[in-house]
N, C-alpha and C positions, 0 to 999 in steps of 0.2 A: 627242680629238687631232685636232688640223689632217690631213684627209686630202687634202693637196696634193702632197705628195711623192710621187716616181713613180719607178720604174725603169723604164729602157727599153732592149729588145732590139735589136740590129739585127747582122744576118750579113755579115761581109764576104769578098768574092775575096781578097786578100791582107791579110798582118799589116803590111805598109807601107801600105796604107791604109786599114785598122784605126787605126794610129797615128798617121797623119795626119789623120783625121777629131777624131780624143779631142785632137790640139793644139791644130787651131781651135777646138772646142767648147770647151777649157779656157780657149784668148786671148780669146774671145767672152764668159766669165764666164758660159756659161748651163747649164753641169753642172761638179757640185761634183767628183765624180771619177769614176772610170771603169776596166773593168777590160779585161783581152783577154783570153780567155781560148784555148788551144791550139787546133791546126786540131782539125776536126773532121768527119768526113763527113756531110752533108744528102741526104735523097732527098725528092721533091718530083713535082709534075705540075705541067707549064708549056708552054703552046700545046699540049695533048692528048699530052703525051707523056712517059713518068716518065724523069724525070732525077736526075742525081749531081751534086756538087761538095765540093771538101775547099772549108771555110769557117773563119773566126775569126770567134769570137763578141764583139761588147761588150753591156758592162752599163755602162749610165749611170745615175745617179744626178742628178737636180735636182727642181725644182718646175712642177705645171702649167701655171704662167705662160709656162714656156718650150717647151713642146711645139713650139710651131708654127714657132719660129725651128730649131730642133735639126733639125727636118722639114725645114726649108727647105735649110740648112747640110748637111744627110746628100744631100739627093735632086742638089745642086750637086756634092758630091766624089765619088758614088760609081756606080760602073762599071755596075751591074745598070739596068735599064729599071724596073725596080719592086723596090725595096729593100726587106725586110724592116724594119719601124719599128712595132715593139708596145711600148705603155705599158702597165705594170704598176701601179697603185696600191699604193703602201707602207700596209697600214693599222694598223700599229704596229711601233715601234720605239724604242730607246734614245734619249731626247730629249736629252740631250746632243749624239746623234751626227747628228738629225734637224738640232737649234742650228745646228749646223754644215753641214750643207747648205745652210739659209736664210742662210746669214751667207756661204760661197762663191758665191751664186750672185748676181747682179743684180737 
């Protein structure tokens, strides 16, 4: 199996710009779709000091090819100085549903 398909995390301050990130990425054509999922509380160490934040999660779904644009696209709309953006490697999955990834995206 093609292991180019990827899923990608990234936490965001609000679910208005949770959703406003997953529009552009979807007008962009470089993630086939995308989920939010509810807040949620993060605890973290950031400049020497443990910190909180209620967050909304996405999960993107596209292909490697597009990493670097999505990166570029996240780090442009979103509020944090360093944005959470982890690629996950799909290394199997339903290829119908995979089809369809490669066929949504550019």
């Amino acid at each position: 199996m093609n292991n180019d398909f990827l899923q990608v995390f990234v936490s965001c301050e609000t679910r208005q710009q949770a959703k406003s990130m997953v529009d552009s990425l979807l007008h962009e054509q470089i993630i086939a779709c995308a989920q939010i999922l509810p807040q949620m509380e993060s605890f973290y160490r950031w400049q020497g000091q443990i910190e909180s934040a209620c967050e909304f999660l996405l999960i993107l779904k596209t292909q490697q090819k597009h990493l670097k644009a999505i990166e570029m696209l996240i780090k442009q709309m979103h509020s944090y100085e360093t944005p959470e953006i982890i690629a996950v490697p799909i290394v199997d999955g339903l290829s119908e549903y995979l089809n369809w990834i490669e066929n949504e995206v550019m």
